[in-house]
C-alpha atoms as one frame of an Amber mdcrd trajectory, in Angstrom:
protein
  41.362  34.884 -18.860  37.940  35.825 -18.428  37.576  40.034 -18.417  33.864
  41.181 -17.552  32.657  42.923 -19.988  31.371  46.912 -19.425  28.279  47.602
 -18.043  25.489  49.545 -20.040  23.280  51.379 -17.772  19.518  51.598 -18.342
  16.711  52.943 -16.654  15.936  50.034 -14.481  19.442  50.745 -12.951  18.487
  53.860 -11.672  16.016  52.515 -10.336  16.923  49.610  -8.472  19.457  52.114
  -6.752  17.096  54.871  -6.240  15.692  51.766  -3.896  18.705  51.105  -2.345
  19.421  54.515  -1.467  15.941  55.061  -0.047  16.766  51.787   2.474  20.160
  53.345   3.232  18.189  56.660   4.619  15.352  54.695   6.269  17.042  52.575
   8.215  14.931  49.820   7.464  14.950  46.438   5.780  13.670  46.409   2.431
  13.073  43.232   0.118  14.357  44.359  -3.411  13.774  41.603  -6.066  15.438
  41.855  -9.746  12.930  40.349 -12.290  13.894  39.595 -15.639  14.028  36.167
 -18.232  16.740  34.268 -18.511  20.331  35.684 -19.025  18.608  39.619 -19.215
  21.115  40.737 -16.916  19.561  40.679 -13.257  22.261  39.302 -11.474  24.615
  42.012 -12.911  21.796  45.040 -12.654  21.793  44.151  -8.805  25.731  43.461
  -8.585  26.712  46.584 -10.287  23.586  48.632  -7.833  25.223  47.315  -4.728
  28.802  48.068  -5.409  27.293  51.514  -6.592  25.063  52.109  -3.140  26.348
  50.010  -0.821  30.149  49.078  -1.361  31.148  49.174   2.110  27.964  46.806
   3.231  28.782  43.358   4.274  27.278  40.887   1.939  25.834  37.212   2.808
  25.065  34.386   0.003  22.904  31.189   0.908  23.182  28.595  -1.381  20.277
  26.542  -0.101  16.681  26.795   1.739  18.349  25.559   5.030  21.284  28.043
   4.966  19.195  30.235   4.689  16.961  29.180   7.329  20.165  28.705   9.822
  21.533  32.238   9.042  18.035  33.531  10.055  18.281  31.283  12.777  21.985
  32.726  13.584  21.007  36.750  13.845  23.336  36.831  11.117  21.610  39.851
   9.131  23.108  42.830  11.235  22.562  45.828  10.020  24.464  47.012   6.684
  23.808  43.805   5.294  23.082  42.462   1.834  21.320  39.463   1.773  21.833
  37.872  -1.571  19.036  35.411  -2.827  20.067  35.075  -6.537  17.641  32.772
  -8.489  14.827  33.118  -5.414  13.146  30.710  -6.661  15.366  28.010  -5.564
  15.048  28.979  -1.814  11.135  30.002  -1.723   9.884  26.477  -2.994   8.832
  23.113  -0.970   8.296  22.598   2.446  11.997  24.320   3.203  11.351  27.380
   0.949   7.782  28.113   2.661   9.576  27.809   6.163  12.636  30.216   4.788
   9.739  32.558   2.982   7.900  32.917   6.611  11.077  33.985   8.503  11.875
  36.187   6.052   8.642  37.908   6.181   9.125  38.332   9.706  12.872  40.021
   9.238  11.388  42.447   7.144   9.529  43.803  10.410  12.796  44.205  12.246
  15.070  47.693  12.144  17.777  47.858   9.686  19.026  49.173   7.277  19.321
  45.377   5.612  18.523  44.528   2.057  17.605  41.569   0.818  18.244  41.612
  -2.898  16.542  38.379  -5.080  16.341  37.783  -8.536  13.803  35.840 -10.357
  12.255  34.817 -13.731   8.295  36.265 -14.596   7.555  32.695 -14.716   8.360
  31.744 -11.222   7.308  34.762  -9.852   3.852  34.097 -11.498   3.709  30.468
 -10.248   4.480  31.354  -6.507   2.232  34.278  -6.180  -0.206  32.229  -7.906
  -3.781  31.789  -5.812  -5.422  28.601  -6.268  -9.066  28.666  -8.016 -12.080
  27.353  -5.683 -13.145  24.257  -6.172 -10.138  22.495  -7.713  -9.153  20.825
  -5.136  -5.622  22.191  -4.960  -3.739  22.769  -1.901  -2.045  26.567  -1.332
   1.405  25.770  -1.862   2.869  28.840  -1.090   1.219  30.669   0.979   4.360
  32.202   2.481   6.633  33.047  -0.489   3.437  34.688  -1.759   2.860  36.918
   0.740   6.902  37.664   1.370   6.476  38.908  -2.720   4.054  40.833  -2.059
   5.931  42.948   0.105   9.013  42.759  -2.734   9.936  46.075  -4.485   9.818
  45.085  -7.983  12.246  46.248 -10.824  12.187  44.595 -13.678  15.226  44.304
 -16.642  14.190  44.453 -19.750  15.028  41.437 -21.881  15.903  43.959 -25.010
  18.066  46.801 -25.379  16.376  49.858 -26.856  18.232  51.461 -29.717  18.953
  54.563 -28.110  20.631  52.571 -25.212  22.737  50.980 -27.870  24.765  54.453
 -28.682  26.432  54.520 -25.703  30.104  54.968 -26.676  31.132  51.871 -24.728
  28.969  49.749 -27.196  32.155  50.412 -29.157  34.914  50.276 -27.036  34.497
  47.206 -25.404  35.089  44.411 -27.942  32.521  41.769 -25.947  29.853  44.495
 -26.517  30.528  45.329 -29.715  30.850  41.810 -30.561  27.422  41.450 -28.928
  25.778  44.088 -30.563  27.190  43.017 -33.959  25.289  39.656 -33.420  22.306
  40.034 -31.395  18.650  40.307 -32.698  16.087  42.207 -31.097  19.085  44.229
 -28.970  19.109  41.193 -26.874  22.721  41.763 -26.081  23.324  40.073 -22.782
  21.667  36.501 -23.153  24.253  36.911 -26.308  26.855  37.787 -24.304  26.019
  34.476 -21.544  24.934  32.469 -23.246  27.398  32.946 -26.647  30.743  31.461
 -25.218  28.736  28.494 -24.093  27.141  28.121 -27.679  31.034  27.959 -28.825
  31.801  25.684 -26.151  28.900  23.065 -27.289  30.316  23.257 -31.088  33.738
  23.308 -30.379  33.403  20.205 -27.309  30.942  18.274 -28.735  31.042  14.845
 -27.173  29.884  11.435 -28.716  27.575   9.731 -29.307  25.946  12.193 -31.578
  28.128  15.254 -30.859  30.600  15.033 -33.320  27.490  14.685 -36.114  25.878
  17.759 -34.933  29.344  19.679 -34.962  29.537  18.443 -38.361  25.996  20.082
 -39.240  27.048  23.477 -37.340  30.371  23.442 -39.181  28.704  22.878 -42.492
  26.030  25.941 -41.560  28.949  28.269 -40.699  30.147  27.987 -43.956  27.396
  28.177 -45.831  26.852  31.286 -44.126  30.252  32.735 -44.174  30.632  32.247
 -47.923  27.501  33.631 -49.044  24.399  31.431 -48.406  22.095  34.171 -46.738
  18.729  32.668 -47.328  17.762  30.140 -44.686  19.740  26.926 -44.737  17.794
  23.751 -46.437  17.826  20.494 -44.721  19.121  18.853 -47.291  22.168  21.448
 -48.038  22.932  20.921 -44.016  22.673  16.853 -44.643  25.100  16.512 -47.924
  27.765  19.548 -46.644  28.014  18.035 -43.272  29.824  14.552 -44.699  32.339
  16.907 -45.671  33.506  17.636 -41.904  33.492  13.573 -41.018  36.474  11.591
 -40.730  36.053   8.027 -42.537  35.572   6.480 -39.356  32.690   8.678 -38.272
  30.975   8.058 -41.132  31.270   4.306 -41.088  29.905   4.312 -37.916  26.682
   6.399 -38.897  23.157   4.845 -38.577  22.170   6.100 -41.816  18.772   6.153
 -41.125  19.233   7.936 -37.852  22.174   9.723 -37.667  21.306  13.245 -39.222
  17.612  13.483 -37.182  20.597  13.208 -34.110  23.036  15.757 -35.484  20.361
  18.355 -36.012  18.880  17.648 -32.268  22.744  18.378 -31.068  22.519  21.431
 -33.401  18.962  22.983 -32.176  19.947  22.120 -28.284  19.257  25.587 -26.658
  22.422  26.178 -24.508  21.009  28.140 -20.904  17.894  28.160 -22.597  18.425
  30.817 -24.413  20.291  29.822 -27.795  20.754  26.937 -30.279  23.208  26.990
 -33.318  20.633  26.333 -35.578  17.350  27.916 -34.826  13.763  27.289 -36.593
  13.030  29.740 -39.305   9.522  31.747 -39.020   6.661  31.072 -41.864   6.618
  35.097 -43.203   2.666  33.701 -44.276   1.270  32.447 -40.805   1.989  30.924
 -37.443   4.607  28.335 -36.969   8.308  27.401 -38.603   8.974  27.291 -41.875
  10.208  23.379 -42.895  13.109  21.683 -43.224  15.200  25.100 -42.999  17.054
  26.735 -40.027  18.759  29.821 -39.011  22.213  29.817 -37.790  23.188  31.339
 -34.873  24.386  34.760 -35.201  26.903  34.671 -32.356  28.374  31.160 -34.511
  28.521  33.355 -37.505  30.207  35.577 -36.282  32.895  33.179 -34.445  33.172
  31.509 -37.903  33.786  34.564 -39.745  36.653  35.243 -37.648  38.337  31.109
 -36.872  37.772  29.676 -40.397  38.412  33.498 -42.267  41.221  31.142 -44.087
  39.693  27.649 -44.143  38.568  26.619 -47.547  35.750  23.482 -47.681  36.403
  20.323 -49.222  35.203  19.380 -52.318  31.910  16.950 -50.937  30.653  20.798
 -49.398  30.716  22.631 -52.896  28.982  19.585 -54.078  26.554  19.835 -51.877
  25.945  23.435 -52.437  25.940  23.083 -56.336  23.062  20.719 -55.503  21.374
  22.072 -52.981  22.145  25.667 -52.351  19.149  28.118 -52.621  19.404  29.590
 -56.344  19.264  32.624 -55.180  22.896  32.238 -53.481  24.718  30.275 -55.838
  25.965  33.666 -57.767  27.885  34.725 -54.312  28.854  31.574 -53.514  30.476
  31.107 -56.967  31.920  34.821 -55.892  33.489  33.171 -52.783  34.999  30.310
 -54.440  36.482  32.295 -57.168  37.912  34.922 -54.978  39.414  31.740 -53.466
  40.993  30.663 -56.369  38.314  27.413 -57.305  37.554  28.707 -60.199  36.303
  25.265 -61.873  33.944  25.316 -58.395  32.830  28.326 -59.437  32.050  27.957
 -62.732  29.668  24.787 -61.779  27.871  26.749 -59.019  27.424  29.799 -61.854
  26.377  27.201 -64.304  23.641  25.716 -62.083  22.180  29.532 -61.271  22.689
  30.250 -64.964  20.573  27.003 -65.712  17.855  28.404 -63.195  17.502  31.257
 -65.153  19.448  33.774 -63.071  20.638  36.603 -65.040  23.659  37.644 -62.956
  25.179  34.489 -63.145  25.045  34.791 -66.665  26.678  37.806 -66.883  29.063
  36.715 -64.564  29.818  33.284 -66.639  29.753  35.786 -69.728  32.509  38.096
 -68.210  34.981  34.277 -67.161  34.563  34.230 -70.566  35.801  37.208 -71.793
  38.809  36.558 -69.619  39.540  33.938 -71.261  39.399  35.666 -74.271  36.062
  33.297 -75.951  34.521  36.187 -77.691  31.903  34.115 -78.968  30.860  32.631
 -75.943  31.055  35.486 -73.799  28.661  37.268 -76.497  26.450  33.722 -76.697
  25.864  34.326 -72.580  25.569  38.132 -72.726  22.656  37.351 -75.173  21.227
  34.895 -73.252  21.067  37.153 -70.104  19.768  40.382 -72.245  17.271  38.092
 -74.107  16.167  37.350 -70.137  15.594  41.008 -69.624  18.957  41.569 -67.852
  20.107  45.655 -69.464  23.518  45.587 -68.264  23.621  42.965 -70.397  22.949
  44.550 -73.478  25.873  47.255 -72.795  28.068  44.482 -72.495  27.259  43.290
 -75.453  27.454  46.903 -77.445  30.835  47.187 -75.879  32.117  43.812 -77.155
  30.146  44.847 -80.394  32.488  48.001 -80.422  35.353  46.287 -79.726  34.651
  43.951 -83.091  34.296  47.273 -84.789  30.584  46.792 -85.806  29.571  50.324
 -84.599  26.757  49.740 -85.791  25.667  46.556 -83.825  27.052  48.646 -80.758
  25.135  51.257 -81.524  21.845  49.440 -81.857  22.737  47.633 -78.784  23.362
  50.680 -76.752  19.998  52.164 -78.050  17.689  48.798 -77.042  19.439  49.020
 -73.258  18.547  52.841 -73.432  15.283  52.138 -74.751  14.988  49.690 -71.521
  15.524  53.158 -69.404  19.293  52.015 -68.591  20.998  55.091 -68.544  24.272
  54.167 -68.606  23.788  52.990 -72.326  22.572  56.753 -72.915  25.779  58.024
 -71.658  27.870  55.622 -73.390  26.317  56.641 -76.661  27.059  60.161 -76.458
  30.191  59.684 -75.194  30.401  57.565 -78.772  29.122  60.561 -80.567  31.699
  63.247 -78.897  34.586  61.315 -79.712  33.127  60.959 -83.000  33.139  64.566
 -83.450  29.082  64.455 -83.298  28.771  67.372 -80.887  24.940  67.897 -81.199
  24.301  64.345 -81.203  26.346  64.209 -77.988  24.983  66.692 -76.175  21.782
  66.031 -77.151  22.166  62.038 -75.412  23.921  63.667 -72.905  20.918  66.079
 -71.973  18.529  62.325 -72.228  21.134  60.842 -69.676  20.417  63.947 -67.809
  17.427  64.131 -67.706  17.191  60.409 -66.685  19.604  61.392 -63.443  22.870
  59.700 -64.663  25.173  61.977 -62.313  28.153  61.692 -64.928  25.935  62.839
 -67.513  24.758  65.765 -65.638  29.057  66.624 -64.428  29.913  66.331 -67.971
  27.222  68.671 -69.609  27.925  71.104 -66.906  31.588  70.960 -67.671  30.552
  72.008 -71.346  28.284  74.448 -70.476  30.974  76.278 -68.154  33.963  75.749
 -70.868  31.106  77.600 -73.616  30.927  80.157 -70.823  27.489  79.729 -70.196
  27.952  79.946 -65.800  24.142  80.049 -65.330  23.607  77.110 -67.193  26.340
  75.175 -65.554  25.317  75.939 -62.157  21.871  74.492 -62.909  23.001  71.534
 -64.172  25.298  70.803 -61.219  22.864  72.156 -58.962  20.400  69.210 -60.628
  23.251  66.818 -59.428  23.249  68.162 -55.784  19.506  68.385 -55.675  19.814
  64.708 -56.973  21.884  63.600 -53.652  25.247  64.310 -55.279  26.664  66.842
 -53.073  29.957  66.748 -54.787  28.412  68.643 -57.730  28.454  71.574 -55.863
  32.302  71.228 -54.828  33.090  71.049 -58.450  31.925  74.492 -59.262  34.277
  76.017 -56.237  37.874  75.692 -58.078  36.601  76.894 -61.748  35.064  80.297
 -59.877  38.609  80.351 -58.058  40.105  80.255 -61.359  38.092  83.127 -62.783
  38.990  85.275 -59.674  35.287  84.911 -57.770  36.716  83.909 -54.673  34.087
  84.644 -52.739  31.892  82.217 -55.022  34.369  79.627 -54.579  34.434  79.404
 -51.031  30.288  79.552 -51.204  30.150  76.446 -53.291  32.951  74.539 -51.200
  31.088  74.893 -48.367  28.022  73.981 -49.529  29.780  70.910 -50.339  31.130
  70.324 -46.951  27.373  71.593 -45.467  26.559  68.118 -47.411  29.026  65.779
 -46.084  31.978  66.593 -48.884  34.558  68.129 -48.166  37.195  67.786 -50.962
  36.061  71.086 -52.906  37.582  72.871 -49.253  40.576  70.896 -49.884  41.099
  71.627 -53.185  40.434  75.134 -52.468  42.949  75.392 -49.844  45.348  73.726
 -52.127  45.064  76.420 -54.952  45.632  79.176 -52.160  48.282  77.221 -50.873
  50.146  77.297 -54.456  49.408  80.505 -54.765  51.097  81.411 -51.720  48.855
  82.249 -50.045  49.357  80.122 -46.708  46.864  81.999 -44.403  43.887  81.373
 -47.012  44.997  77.990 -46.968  45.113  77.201 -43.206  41.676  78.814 -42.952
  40.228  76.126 -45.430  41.599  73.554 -44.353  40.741  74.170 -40.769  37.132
  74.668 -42.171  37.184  71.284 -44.082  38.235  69.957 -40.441  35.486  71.506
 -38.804  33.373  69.880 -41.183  34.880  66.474 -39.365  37.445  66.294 -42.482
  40.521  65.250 -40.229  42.291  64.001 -43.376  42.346  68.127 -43.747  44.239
  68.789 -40.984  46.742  65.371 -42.226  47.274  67.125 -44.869  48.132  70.529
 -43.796  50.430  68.738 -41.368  52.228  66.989 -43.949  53.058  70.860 -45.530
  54.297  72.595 -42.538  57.652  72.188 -40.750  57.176  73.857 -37.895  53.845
  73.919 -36.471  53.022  70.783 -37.515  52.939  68.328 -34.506  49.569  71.037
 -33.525  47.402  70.086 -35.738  48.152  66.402 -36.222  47.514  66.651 -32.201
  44.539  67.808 -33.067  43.099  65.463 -36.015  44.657  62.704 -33.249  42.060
  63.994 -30.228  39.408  63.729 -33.098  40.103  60.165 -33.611  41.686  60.599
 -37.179  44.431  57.106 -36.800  46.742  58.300 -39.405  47.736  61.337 -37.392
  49.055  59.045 -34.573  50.983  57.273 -36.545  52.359  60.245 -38.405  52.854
  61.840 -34.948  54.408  58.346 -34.264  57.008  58.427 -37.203  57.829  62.294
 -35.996  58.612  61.407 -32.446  60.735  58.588 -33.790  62.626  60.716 -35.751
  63.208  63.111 -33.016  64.511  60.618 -30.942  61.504  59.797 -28.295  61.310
  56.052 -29.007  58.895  55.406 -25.877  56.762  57.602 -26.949  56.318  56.655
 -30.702  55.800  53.527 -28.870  52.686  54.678 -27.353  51.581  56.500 -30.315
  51.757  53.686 -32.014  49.918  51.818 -29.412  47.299  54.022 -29.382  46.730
  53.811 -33.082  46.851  50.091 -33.088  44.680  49.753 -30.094  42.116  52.090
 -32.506  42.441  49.503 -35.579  45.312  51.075 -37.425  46.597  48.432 -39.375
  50.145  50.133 -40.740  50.356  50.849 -36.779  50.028  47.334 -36.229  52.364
  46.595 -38.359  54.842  48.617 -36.948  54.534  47.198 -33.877  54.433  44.215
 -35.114  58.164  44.336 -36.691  58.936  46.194 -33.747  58.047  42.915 -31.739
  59.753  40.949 -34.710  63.336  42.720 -34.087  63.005  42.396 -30.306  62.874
  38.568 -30.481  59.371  38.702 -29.350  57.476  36.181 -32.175  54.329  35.312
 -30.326  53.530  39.157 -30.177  54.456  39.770 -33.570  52.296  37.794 -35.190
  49.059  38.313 -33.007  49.774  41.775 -34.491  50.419  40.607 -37.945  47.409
  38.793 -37.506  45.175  41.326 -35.814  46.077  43.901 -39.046  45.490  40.461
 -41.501  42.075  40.568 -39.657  41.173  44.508 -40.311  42.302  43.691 -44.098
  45.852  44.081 -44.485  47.430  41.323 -47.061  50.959  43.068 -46.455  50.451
  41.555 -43.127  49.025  38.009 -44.105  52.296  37.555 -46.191  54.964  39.009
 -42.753  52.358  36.541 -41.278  53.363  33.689 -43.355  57.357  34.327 -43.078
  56.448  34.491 -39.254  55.006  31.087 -39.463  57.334  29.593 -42.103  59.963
  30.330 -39.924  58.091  28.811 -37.531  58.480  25.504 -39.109  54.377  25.548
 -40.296  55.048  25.602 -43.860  51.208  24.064 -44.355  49.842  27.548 -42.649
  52.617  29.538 -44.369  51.357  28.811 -47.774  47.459  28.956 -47.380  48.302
  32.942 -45.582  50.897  33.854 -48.484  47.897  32.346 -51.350  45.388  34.338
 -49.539  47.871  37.733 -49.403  48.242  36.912 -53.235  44.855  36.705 -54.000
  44.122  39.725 -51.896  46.995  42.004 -53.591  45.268  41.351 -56.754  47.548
  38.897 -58.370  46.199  36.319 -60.523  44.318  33.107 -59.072  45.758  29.901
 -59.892  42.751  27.333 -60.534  43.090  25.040 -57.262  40.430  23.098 -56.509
């Protein structure tokens, strides 16, 4: 069922019903037209203006020139009328339209108050105000619907939203907008939001003779996209890929000369003129597109991302990609297939980036290998990728070196990559040194590390100064870390100066913390009062961590309080903190109130609490009700929960789909962590 989405207001709004107002007062009639391009939202600017201004105003709607003409003709525009012209243009043109555009004129001399409210596109509104040049020969072809604009109050809707427009709160709380937002460019948010169900429509109902092709090419794009191609898509990739998502038939009726010039014209159709699936990408050195490479659609990507989240490509696609794939993307789309479980399909799209000299993939190749415990490759690729210039490289290599026992090797190792400016090396040495009881040497690469910004380096010399007693020195140090952009360096100092009694100091550095955006040194603070006993130093920090919008505070507190507690859970709750609903949930549950842990947990579902939705779900699941369990179970599998993709898969196994059963409880495996099996 179609819901219409929420309505952003701009400043054109107010002024279209400034307008309206204005003919409300006068008692006139007033000719209001709504310009804008295609899908920018004029028919819904002047829909949501008159149910604003004039919702008790009868409302007429020609369809066609002579209606229009015959409800002139009729008296029919009393007053407290709205006379509805939507796309003018199609009642203003020909013979008909200049006849309709003259008696118009005329109404707009009579008494009112009457409002007749158009909408139009720049273009058309430039063609029939045109005046023709002298001396061309041309004959004045509208002579009327010119001068009826002319007497048109203009307001125009912009075809972009601004950014500031785009922080209205409802950008988030209605999922069409969000969606919308999520996938527009330039903030062009409502031709997304007409014209992007339609795009969906002309992939998912392609008809013959070449729509099945071009759905072919779309589906082939989406995937690309969705498992890590981000450059623009190649021709070529689109043309291989695409034979992957043909039955036998379909391809043995393909011109093969023909048929892929076809599938990409189904692909780049602009659906209300305003989208395609696969659009043209834009030469970054001069005019024109770029060749033989498109865009896809950001609405289909994001429709893709969401219906084929668990669909895995046949084999002819990672072909394809091995072959044709930019370089550049092969290392993530390796990544996807081996988070999938393909792990020979990774290995040959890591092999081919290796091969073009990609230093990632190298490492990455390097580190299969060191899974699979081939020491002497894994070092034979690390080598390769440091000898490219690749640093993390060389640690790897000093670590395996390490591991061997040649400290030596590690150490040289560590030194080159430090040499190189990589400052983890530098850190990893003198943590070498300290456990080697080489406490000058340490300190000394821990003061290079330092000095370089590595923020470990700078936590763990200040933790040495402090233990040596040396405060001054220790506050510098962290205070370099702070100064650096790590604001938890400041939160560290706060439990130490509890610990040596300067309370006072403690609760300074904590809150410089939290002044920064971290607020765990107020926690911890408030934890060390609290086991002290001293519960009213406690609440105080934590409510100040809360006021610092640390709701997880106010969790927390909850969780150590008896009585009292449900207050300040109500309170993270009203600040939007998920968790506290549910654990406001479980409390009214165990009191009793199911109907209203019901709601709670409602509430914190309907916010994207996944354990809420899970609760629900087996809720749903013990009432009988399947259907609503697992859009629940599947709704928390979509936020990221593999608990629920595997209650997902018993849902469906019991459902008699074994087929979907398995891929969701292989995809909850992989997600839990357990080890990938090597399909594919």
């Amino acid at each position: 069922m179609f819901v219409l989405p929420a309505y952003l207001e701009r400043a054109h709004d107010q002024q279209l019903r400034n307008r309206l107002s204005s003919a409300v007062r006068s008692g006139q009639t007033m000719f209001a037209l709504v310009r804008g391009t295609s899908c920018a939202g004029k028919t819904r600017t002047a829909f949501e203006a008159v149910r604003a201004c004039l919702p008790d105003w009868q409302l007429v709607y020609p369809k066609t020139p002579e209606g229009l003409l015959a409800l002139l003709d009729a008296g029919a525009l009393a007053p407290r009328t709205v006379l509805w012209l939507n796309e003018a243009q199609n009642h203003l043109r020909g013979s008909e339209g200049e006849e309709a555009a003259a008696a118009l004129h005329s109404r707009l001399e009579e008494t009112g108050p009457v409002v007749i409210l158009g909408t139009l596109w720049p273009e058309y509104h430039r063609d029939l105000t045109a005046t023709p040049q002298p001396g061309q020969g041309r004959e004045d072809a509208h002579p009327n619907a010119r001068a009826l604009l002319a007497r048109a109050v203009v307001v125009d809707v912009p075809a972009s939203f601004t950014t500031e427009s785009l922080k209205n709160p409802l950008v988030k709380r209605d999922p069409a907008i969000a969606a919308a937002a999520h996938t527009s460019t330039g903030g062009k948010i409502t031709q997304t939001l007409a014209a992007g169900p339609q795009l969906v429509d002309h992939y998912e109902q392609a008809t013959e003779p070449h729509g099945p092709y071009g759905h072919a090419v779309i589906t082939a794009a989406m995937d690309a996209r969705r498992l890590g191609h981000t450059s623009p898509l190649p021709a070529a990739l689109l043309k291989a890929a695409a034979q992957a998502f043909l039955t036998e038939e379909q391809r043995a009726g393909a011109d093969p000369a023909t048929w892929f010039d076809h599938a990409l014209a189904y692909a780049r159709q602009k659906v209300r003129s305003v989208a395609a699936a696969l659009e043209p990408v834009a030469n970054p050195d001069g005019m024109g597109p770029l060749p033989d490479v498109y865009h896809l659609s950001d609405y289909l990507d994001h429709h893709a991302r969401t219906t084929r989240r668990y669909t895995f490509p046949p084999e002819p696609f990672w072909t394809a990609a091995q072959e044709h794939a930019s370089t550049t993307d092969l290392p993530r789309l390796a990544s996807a297939a081996r988070e999938r479980g393909r792990i020979r399909i990774a290995a040959g799209l890591s092999q081919r980036a290796a091969d073009a000299g990609d230093c990632s993939a190298l490492v990455s190749l390097a580190g299969r290998r060191e899974w699979d415990r081939d020491w002497v490759g894994a070092e034979r690729l690390y080598q390769r990728a440091a000898d490219a210039g690749d640093c993390s490289a060389l640690v790897s290599l000093a670590v395996l070196r390490e591991w061997a026992g040649d400290m030596v090797g590690a150490e040289r190792l560590y030194q080159q990559a430090a040499d190189a400016g990589h400052t983890e090396a530098l850190w990893r040495m003198a943590d070498r040194r300290e456990r080697a009881g080489d406490m000058v040497g340490a300190e000394r690469l821990y003061q290079q590390a330092a000095d370089a910004g590595h923020h470990m380096a700078l936590a763990t010399l200040a933790v040495r100064r402090e233990r040596a007693g040396d405060t001054v020195g220790a506050e510098q140090l962290y205070q370099q870390a702070a100064d650096a952009g790590h604001h938890w360096a400041q939160g560290l100092m706060a439990v130490p100066r509890e610990q040596a009694g300067d309370t006072a100091g403690a609760e300074r550095y904590a809150q410089r913390a939290a002044d920064a955006g971290d607020t765990l040194a107020l926690v911890g603070l408030a934890r060390v009062r609290e086991e002290a006993g001293d519960t009213a130093g406690a609440e105080r920090l934590y409510q100040q961590a809360a006021d610092a919008g640390d709701q997880w505070a106010l969790v927390s507190l909850a969780a150590r309080l008896g009585a009292g507690a449900d207050r300040y859970l109500q309170q993270a709750a009203d600040a939007g903190h998920t968790k506290a609903l549910v654990s406001l949930a479980g409390r009214r549950e165990q009191a009793g109130d199911t109907a209203g842990a019901e709601r709670l947990y409602q509430q914190a579902a309907d916010a994207g609490h996944t354990k809420a939705l899970v609760i629900l779900a087996e809720r749903r699941e013990r009432a009988g009700d399947t259907a609503g369990a697992e859009r629940l179970y599947q709704q928390a599998a979509d936020a990221g929960d593999h608990w629920a993709l595997k209650s997902l898969a018993i849902v469906r196994e019991r459902a008699g789909d074994a087929a979907t059963a398995e891929r969701l409880q292989r995809f909850g495996l992989e997600a839990d962590g357990s080890p990938a099996q090597p399909w594919g």
